[in-house]
C-alpha positions as CSV (number, residue, x, y, z in Angstrom):
1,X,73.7,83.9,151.3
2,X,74.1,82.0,148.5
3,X,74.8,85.9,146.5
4,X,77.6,86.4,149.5
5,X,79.0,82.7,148.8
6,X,79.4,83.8,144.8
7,X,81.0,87.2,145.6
8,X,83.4,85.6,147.7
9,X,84.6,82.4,144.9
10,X,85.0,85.7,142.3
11,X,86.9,87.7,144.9
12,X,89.1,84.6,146.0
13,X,89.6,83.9,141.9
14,X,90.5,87.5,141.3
15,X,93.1,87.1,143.6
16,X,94.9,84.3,142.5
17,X,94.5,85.2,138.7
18,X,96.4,88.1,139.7
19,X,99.0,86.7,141.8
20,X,99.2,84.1,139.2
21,X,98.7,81.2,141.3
22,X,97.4,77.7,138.8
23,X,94.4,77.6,140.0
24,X,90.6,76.5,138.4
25,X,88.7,79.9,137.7
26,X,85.2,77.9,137.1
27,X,83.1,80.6,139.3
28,X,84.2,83.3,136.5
29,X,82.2,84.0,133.7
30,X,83.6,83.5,130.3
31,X,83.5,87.0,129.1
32,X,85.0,88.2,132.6
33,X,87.8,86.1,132.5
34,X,89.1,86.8,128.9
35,X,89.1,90.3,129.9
36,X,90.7,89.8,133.4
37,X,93.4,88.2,130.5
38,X,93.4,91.2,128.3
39,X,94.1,93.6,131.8
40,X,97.2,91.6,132.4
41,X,98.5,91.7,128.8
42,X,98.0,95.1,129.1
43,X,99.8,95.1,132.4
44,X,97.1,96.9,134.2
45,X,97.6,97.7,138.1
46,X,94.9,96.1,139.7
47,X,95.5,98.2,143.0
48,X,95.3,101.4,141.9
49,X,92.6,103.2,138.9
50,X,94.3,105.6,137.0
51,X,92.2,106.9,134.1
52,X,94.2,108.8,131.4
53,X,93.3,112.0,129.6
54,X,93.1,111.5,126.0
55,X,91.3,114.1,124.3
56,X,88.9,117.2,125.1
57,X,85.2,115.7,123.9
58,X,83.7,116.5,120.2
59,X,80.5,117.6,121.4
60,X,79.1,118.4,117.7
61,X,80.3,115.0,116.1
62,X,77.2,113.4,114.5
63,X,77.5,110.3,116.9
64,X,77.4,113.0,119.9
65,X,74.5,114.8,118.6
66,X,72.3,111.6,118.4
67,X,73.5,110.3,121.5
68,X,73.3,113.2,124.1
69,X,69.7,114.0,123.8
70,X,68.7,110.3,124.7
71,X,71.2,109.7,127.0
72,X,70.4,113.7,128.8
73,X,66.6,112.0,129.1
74,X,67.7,108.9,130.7
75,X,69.4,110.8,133.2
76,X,66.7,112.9,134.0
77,X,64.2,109.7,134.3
78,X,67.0,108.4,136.7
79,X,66.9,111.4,138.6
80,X,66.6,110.6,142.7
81,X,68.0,106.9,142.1
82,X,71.2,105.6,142.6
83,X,72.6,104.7,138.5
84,X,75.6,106.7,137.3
85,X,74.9,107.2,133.1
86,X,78.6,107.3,131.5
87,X,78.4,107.8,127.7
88,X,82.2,106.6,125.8
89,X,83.6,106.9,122.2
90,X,84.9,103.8,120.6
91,X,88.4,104.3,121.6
92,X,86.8,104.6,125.7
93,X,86.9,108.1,125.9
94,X,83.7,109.4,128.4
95,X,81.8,111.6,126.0
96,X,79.2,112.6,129.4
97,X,78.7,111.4,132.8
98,X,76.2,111.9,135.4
99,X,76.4,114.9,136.8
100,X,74.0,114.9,139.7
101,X,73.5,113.0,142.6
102,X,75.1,110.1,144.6
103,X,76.6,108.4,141.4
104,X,78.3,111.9,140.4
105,X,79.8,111.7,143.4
106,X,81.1,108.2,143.2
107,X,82.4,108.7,139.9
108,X,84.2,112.3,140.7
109,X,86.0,110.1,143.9
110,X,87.0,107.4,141.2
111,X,87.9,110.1,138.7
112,X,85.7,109.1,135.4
113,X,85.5,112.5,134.1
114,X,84.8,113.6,130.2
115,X,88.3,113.3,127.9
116,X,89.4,110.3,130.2
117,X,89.2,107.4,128.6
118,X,87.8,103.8,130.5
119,X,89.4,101.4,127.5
120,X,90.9,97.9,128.9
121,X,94.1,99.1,128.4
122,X,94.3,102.1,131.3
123,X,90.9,100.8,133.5
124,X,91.0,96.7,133.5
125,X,88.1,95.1,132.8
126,X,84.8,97.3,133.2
127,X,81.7,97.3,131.4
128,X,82.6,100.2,129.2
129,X,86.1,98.5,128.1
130,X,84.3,95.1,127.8
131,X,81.7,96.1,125.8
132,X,83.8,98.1,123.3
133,X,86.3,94.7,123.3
134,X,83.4,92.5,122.7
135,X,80.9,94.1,121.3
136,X,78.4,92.4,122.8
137,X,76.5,93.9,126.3
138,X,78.7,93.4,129.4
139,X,77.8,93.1,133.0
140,X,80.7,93.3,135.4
141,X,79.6,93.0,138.9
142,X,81.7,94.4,141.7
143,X,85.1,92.1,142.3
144,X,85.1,91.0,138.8
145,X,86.1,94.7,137.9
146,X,89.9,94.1,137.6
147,X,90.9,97.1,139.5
148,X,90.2,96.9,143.2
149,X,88.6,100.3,143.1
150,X,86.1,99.6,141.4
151,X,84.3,96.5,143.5
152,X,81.7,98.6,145.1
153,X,79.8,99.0,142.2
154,X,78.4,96.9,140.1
155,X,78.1,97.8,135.9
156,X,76.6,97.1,132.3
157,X,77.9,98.3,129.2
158,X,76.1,98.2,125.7
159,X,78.0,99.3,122.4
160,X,76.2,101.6,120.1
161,X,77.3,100.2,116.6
162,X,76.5,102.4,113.5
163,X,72.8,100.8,112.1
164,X,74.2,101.1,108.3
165,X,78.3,100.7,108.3
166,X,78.1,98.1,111.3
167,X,81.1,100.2,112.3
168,X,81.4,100.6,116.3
169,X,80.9,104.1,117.6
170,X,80.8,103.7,121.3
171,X,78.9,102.4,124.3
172,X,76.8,103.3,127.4
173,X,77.6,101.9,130.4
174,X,75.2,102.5,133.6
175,X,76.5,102.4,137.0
176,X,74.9,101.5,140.3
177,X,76.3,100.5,144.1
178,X,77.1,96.7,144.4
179,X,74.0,96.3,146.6
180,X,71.7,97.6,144.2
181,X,72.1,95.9,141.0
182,X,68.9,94.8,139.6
183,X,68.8,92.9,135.6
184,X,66.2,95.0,135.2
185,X,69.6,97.4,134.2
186,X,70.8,95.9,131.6
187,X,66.9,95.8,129.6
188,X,67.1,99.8,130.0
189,X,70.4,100.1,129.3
190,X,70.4,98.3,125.5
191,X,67.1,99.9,124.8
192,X,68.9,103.5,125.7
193,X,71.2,102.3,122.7
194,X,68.5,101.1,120.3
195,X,67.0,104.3,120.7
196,X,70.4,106.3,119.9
197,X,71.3,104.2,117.0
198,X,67.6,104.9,115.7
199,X,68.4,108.5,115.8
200,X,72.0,107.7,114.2
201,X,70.0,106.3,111.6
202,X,67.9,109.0,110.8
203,X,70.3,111.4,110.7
204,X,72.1,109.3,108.1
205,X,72.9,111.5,105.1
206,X,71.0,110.9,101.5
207,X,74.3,109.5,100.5
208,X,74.8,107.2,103.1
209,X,71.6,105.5,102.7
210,X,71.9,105.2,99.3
211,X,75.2,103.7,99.4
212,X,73.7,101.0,101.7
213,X,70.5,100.7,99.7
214,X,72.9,99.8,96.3
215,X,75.3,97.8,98.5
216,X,72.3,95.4,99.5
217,X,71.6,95.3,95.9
218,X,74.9,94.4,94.7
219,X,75.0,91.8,97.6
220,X,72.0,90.1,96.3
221,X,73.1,90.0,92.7
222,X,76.4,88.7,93.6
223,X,78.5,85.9,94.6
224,X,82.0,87.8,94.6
225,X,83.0,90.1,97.5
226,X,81.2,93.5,97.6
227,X,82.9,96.3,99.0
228,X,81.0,99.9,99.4
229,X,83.0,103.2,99.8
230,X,81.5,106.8,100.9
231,X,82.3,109.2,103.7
232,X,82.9,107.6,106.9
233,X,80.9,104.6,105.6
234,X,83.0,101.3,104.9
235,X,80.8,98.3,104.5
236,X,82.2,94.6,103.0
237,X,80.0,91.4,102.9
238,X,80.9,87.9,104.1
239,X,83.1,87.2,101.0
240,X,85.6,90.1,101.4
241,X,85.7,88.8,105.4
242,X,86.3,85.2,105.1
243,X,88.7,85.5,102.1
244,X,90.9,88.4,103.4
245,X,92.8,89.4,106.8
246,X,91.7,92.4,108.8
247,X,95.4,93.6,107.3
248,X,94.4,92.8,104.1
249,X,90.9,94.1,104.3
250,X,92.2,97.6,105.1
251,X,94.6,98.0,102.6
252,X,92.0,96.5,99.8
253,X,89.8,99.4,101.4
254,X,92.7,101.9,101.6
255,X,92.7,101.4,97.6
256,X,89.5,101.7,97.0
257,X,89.3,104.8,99.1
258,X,92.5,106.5,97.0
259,X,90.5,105.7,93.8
260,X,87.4,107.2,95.3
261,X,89.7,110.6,96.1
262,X,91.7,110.5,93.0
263,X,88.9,110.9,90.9
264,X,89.5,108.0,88.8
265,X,87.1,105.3,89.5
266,X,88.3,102.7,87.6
267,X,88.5,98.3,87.6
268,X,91.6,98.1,90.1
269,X,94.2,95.0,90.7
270,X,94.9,95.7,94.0
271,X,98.1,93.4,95.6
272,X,97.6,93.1,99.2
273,X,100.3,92.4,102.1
274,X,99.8,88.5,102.0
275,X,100.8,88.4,98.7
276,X,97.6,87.5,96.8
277,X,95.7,90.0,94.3
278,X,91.9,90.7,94.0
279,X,90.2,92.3,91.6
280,X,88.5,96.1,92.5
281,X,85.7,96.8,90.0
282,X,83.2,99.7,90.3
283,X,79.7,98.6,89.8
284,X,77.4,100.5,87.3
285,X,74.8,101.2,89.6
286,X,74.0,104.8,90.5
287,X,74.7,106.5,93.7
288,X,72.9,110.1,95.0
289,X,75.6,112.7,94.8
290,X,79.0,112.3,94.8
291,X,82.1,110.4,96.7
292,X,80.5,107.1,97.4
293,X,81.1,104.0,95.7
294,X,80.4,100.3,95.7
295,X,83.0,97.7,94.6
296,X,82.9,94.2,93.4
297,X,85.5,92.6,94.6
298,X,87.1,88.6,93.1
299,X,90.5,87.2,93.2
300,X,92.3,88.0,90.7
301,X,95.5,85.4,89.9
302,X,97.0,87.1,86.5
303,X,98.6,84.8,84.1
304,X,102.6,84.7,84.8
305,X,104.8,84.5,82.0
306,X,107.8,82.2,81.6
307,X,109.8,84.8,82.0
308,X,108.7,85.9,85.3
309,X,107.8,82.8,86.5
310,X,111.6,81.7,86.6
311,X,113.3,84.9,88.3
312,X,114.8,84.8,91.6
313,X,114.4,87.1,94.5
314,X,116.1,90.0,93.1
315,X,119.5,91.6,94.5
316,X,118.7,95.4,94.4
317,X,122.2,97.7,96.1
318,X,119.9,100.7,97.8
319,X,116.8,99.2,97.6
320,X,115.2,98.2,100.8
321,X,112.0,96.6,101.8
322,X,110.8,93.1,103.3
323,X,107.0,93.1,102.2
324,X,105.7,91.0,99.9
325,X,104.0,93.5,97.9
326,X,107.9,95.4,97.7
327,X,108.9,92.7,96.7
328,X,107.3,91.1,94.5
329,X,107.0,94.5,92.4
330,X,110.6,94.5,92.7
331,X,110.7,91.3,91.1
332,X,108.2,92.5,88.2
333,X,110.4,94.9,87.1
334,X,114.2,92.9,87.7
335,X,112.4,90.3,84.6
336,X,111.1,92.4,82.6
337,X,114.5,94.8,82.6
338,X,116.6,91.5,82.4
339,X,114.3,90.6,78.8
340,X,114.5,94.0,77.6
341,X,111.1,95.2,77.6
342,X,109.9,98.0,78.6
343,X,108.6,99.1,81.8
344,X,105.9,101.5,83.3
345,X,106.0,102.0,87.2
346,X,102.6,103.3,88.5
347,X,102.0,104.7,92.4
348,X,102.0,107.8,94.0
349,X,105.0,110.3,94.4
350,X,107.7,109.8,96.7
351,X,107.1,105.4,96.4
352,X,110.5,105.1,94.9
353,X,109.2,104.4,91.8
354,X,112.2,106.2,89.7
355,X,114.8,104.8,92.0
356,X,113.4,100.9,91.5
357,X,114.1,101.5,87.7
358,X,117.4,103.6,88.0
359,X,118.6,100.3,90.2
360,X,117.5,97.4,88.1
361,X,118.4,98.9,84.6
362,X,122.1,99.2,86.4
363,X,122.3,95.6,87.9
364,X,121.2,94.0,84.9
365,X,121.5,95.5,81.5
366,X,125.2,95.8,79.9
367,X,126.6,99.1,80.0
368,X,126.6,102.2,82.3
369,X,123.5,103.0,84.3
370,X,120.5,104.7,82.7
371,X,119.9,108.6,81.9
372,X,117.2,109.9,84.1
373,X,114.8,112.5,83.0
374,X,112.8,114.2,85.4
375,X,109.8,115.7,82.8
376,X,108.8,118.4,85.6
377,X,111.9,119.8,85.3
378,X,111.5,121.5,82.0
379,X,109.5,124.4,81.1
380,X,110.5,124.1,77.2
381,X,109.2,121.2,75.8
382,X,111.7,121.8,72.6
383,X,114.2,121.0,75.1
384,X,112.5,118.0,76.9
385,X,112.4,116.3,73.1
386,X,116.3,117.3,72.6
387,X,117.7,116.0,75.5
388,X,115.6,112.8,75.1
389,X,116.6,112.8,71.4
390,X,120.3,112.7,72.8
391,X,119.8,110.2,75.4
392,X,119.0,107.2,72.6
393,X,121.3,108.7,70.0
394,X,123.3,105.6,70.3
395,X,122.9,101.9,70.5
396,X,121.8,99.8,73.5
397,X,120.9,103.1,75.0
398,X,119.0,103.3,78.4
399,X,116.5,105.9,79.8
400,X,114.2,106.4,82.7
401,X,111.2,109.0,82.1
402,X,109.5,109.9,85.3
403,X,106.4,111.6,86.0
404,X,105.3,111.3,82.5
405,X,101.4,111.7,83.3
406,X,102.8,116.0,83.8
407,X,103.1,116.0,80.0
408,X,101.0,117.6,77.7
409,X,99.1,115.7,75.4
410,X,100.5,117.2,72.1
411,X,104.3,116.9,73.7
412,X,103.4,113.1,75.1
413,X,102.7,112.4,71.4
414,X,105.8,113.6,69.9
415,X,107.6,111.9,72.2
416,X,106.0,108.7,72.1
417,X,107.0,108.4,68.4
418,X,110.1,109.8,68.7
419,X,111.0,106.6,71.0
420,X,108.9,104.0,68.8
421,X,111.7,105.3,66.3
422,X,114.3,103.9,68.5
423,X,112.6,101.1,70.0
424,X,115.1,98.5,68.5
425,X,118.0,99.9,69.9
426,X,117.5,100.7,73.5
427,X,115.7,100.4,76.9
428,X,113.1,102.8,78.5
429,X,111.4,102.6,81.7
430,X,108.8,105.2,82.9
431,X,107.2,106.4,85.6
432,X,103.4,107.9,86.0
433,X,100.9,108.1,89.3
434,X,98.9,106.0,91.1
435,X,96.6,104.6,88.9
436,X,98.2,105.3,85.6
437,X,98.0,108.8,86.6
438,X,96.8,111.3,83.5
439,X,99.1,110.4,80.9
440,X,97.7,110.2,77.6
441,X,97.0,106.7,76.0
442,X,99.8,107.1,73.2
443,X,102.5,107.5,75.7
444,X,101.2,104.8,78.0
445,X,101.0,102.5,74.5
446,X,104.5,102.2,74.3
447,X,105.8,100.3,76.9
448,X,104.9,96.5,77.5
449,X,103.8,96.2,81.1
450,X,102.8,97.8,83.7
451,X,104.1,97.5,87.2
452,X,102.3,99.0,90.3
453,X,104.5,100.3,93.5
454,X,102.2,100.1,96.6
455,X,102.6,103.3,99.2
456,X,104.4,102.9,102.0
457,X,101.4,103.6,104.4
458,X,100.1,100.1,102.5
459,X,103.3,97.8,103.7
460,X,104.4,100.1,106.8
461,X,106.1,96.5,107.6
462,X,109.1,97.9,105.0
463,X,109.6,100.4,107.4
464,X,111.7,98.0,109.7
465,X,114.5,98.1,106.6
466,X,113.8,101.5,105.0
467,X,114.7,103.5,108.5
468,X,118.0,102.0,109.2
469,X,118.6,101.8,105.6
470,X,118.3,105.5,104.8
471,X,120.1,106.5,108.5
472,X,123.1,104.6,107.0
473,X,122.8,106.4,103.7
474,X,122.3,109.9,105.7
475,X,125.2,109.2,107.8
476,X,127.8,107.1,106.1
477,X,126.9,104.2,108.4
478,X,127.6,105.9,111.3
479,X,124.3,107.7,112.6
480,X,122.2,107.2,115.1
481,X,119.1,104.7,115.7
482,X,116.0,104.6,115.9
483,X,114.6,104.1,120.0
484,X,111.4,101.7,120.3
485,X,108.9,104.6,121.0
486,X,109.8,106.6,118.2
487,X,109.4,103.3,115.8
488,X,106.5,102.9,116.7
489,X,105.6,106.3,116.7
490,X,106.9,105.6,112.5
491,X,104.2,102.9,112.5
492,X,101.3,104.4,113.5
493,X,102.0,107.4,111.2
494,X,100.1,107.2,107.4
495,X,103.4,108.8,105.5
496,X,101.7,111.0,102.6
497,X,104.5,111.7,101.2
498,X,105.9,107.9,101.0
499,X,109.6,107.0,100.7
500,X,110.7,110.4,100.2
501,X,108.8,112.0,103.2
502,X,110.5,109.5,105.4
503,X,113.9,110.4,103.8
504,X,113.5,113.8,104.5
505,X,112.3,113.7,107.5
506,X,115.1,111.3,108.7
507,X,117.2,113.9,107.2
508,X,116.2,116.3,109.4
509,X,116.6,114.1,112.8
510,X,120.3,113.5,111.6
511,X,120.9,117.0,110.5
512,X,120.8,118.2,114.8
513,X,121.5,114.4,115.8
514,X,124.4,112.9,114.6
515,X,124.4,110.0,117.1
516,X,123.0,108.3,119.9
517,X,119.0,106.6,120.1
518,X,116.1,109.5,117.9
519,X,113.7,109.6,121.0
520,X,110.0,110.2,119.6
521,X,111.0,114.0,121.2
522,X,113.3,114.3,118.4
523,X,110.8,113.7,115.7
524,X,109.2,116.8,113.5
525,X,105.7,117.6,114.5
526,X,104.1,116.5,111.0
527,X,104.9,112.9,112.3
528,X,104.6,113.2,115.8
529,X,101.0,111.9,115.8
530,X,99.5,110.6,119.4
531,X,96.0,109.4,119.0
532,X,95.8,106.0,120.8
533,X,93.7,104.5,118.8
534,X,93.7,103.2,114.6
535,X,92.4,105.7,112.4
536,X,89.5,104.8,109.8
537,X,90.7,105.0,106.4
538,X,88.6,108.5,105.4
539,X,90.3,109.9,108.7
540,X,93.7,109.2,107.8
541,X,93.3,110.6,104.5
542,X,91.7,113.6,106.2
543,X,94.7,113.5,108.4
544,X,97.4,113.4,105.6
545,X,95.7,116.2,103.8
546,X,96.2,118.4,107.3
547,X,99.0,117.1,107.8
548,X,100.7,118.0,103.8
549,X,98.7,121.7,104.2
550,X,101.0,122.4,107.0
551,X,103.8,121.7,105.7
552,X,102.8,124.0,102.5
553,X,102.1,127.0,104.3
554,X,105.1,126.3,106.7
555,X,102.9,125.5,109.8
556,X,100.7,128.5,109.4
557,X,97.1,127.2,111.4
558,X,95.2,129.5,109.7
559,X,96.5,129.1,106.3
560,X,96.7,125.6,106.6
561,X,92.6,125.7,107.3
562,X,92.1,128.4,104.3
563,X,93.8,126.2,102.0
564,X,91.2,123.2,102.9
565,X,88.3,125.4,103.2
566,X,87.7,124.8,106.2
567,X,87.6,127.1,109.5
568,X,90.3,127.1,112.6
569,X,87.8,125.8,114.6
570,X,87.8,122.9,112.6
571,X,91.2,122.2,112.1
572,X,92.3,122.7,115.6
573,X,89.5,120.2,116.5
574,X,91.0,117.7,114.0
575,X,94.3,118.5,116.0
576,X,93.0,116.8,118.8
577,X,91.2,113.9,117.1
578,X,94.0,112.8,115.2
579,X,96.7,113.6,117.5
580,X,98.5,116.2,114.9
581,X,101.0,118.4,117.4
C-alpha cells in the first residue's frame, strides 16, 4: 500500500510539474526533479517518446571492445528473467540492447534501438540520460520517467568513466517491469561497470599509462596546475579546475594540444577567453613513445609597460572581433605601432595576423599605409632582398613582412641585417606561425615584442561580428544574413583555416545568394558538420585534418584517406562520428 500511496504523490507531482501548476514537489527525489527541470528546458514532450537516430554504432572503438564482452555475459546470465541490458555512448547513443526475450520486446514497442540515442534532450529524464547528466548511478522508477511511455518500467543507469582520463565514456542502464524492480539491480548494475572499466583499463596503451603514471608524479611535486596531454587522454588536477572556467580550461587544453601536434613543445603564455594568462610549461620528465605530454600550468600576469598600460580600446576600420583575447592583442599591437617599435604577430594562417598590422600601421603612423610583402610569393630570393631594399629606401618608411618563418636561414640572415641598417628610419612589423613558427633566431631578434593572435576556433564568440562584418565587405552592405540554425551551425564548427576559411567560405554562400536569410542548406559541406554533441580536443583536430584533406584533393574520399594514411573504412567511419557530410 504504502508503495501504491508513493507512486500515486510522484504521478500526481509529475503532473502538475508539467502543467506548471505552483505546487510543493517534496515526494520527488532530488536527482529526479532536477532532471524533470532539464526535460522542460529541453522542451521535451512528455506524451509521446520519440528517440532520434544519431549515428550507425562504432562497434570496434576501444570503449566498445571492453564493454560488449561484459555486457554480452550479463545478458546471458539474465537470460529467462525479465531485465532489458541497454549499453549507451556518452552522447546517449544505444551502443547494444537486449535482444531476447520479454524486455526485447518492450524495448522494440518503445523503439530503443542501436544508433538512437536516449540523452535528456530527445527521451526526458531516464536512467540512461540521468546518469550521463549526473554522473552519478540513477534509478528512475516508473512515473518519474518524464515521458508517459515510459512509466511501466522501472530503470538504473550507471556511467562508465574512463579509470585513467576521468573522462565519461558512457553508461549501462538495466531495465525491468514496474512491478519487478528489486535494489538488488542497481548492486549488479555498477559492478557490470566496474568490471568494464577494469577491462578499459587494461587495455590502456603503454603511453597512456605512462602519461598518468608521470602526471601523478608531477601532481605530487607540485603546487601549480598540472595539465597532461596524449591521445584521447586529457587529465588536469584541482588547480587547473578551480582557477579556470570549463571555457577556459578547453582552450588552455586546445593550446597545449596544438603544441603537442606542431612539434614544438615549448614553455607557452597561453591568453584565455576571460582575459587572464597562465603559463604552459613542459615538464622534464620522460614519457614512453611519442605524442604525450604533461604541462605545468601557473598564472602568468606579465609586467605592462607604461606604454601599454595607458592605451585605449583601439579603433581598427575592417577589423572585427568582441573577445577579449581579439582584443586585447589588438591593443598590443595599436601601442606598440603608435611608439614605433617593432612588431612580431605570431598564430596560425588565416588568423588575420597581416591584416591587424596592415590596419594599425595605417590609423596611426604619419604617412601612407605600409608596403606588404608576402615572402611566399617569391621564388628568387635576389628579388625578395630588392624589393625589400626599395621598400625602406626612404625615410619614415613602413613595411609588413608576413610569413617570415618560410625563409631560408641564409636569406633570413641577409635580410635581417639589411633592416638593422635601416632601423632608425622606418617601421616594420612581421608576421611568423603559431608559436614563433621556424623562423631563424636572427630574424626573430630584430623586432621588440612579440604579439600572439589566438585562432578563431579559440574565441568562436568573434564570430558574432566577423560574419556580418565580412557579408557587408562581400556584398557592399547589401547581402544577405545569416538564419539562427546556420549560426549556430558556424559555432559548433572548429574553422582550420581561421579568418580566411570563413571569408571564403562566406564568399562562396554570397557568390549563388545575393540576398535573403543563408539557411544551414546553403552552407558548403566542409562546414556543414552535425554531430550533436562537443567534440574532445584530439577529435576536432582529427576532424580539421579530414576536413582540410578534402578540400586538397577536391572531395576525393579516397584520396582524402590516402593522404592521411589511413583506409576508407576509416574515414567514412570518422564521417559519421564527427558529423563531416
Amino acid at each position: 500500500m504504502a508503495k501504491s500511496s508513493s507512486a500515486l504523490a510522484i504521478r500526481t507531482a509529475r503532473e502538475a510539474f508539467i502543467g506548471g501548476e505552483d505546487a510543493v514537489f517534496d515526494a520527488v527525489r532530488r536527482p529526479i526533479l532536477d532532471s524533470w527541470k532539464r526535460s522542460k528546458a529541453w522542451q521535451v514532450d512528455a506524451d509521446r517518446l520519440e528517440l532520434r537516430f544519431v549515428r550507425e554504432p562504432n562497434l570496434e572503438s576501444p570503449f566498445a571492445r571492453a564493454a560488449l564482452p561484459v555486457t554480452s555475459h550479463l545478458v546471458e546470465d539474465l537470460a529467462g528473467q525479465s531485465v532489458g541490458v541497454i549499453l549507451a555512448t556518452a552522447d546517449g547513443m544505444v551502443l547494444d540492447r537486449t535482444r531476447d526475450g520479454a524486455m526485447s520486446t518492450a524495448f522494440d514497442t518503445l523503439g530503443i534501438e542501436t544508433g538512437y540515442s536516449c540523452a535528456e534532450e530527445f527521451v526526458g529524464t531516464n536512467a540512461v540520460g540521468a546518469a550521463l547528466e549526473s554522473r552519478e548511478p540513477v534509478t528512475v522508477q516508473g512515473s518519474e520517467h518524464y515521458v508517459e511511455n515510459l512509466s511501466s518500467v522501472s530503470c538504473v543507469g550507471v556511467p562508465i568513466v574512463h579509470p585513467i582520463s576521468g573522462s565519461l565514456l558512457g553508461a549501462l542502464d538495466l531495465t525491468c517491469p514496474v512491478a519487478d524492480s528489486r535494489p538488488l539491480l542497481s548492486a549488479l548494475a555498477q559492478s557490470t561497470v566496474r568490471s568494464i572499466e577494469s577491462r578499459i583499463l587494461e587495455g590502456a596503451t603503454v603511453r597512456e599509462r605512462a602519461l598518468f603514471e608521470v602526471y601523478q608524479r608531477t601532481c605530487r611535486r607540485t603546487t601549480k596546475g598540472v595539465l597532461a596531454v596524449g591521445g584521447d587522454v586529457v587529465l588536469a588536477n584541482t588547480y587547473v579546475q578551480k582557477e579556470l572556467s570549463k571555457h577556459d580550461q578547453a582552450v588552455l587544453v586546445g593550446h597545449a594540444v596544438d603544441l603537442l601536434v606542431s612539434s614544438i613543445v615549448q614553455p607557452l603564455t597561453v591568453r584565455v577567453p576571460s582575459g587572464r594568462s597562465f603559463r604552459l610549461v613542459p615538464t622534464d620528465a620522460g614519457i614512453a613513445g611519442s605524442g604525450a605530454v604533461v604541462f605545468t600550468v601557473a598564472a602568468h600576469e606579465p609586467k605592462t609597460e607604461p606604454a601599454l598600460a595607458a592605451v585605449a580600446p583601439p579603433k581598427l576600420p575592417g577589423v572585427a572581433g568582441s573577445s577579449t583575447s581579439w582584443r586585447r592583442s589588438c591593443a598590443e599591437v595599436v601601442s606598440l605601432v603608435r611608439t614605433g617599435r617593432w612588431v612580431l604577430v605570431e598564430g596560425e594562417a588565416g588568423v588575420g595576423r597581416g591584416h591587424l598590422l596592415g590596419v594599425a600601421a595605417t590609423e596611426n603612423l604619419p604617412g601612407r599605409g605600409p608596403t606588404m610583402i608576402a615572402v611566399t610569393e617569391y621564388d628568387d630570393h635576389h628579388r625578395l632582398l630588392a624589393d625589400v631594399l626599395a621598400a625602406t629606401d626612404s625615410d619614415e618608411f613602413r613595411l609588413v613582412l608576413r610569413d617570415l618563418d618560410a625563409l631560408d636561414p641564409a636569406v633570413a640572415e641577409g635580410l635581417s641585417v639589411l633592416l638593422e641598417e635601416r632601423r632608425a628610419s622606418g617601421w616594420v612589423g612581421g608576421t611568423v606561425g603559431a608559436f614563433g613558427g621556424t623562423a631563424p633566431s636572427s630574424l626573430l631578434e630584430i623586432f621588440e615584442r612579440v604579439v600572439p593572435v589566438t585562432a578563431l576556433r579559440h574565441r568562436i564568440g568573434d564570430l558574432d561580428q566577423l560574419v556580418p562584418h565580412l557579408l557587408a565587405q562581400l556584398t557592399q552592405g547589401s547581402g544577405p544574413i545569416l538564419s539562427v540554425e546556420a549560426a549556430a551551425q558556424f559555432a559548433r564548427y572548429g574553422w582550420p583555416g581561421n579568418v580566411a576559411q570563413l571569408r571564403r567560405i562566406l564568399s562562396q554562400v554570397v557568390h549563388k545568394q545575393r540576398s535573403g536569410t543563408i539557411s544551414v542548406d546553403a552552407l558548403p559541406a566542409e562546414c556543414r558538420a552535425v554531430t550533436r554533441r562537443r567534440l574532445t580536443q584530439i577529435e576536432a583536430l582529427q576532424r580539421d585534418a579530414i576536413v582540410a584533406s578534402l578540400h586538397d584533393n577536391a572531395g576525393d574520399k579516397k584520396a582524402a584517406a590516402a593522404a592521411l594514411g589511413i583506409s576508407r573504412a576509416t574515414i567514412y567511419r570518422r564521417f559519421r562520428q564527427f558529423g563531416i557530410s
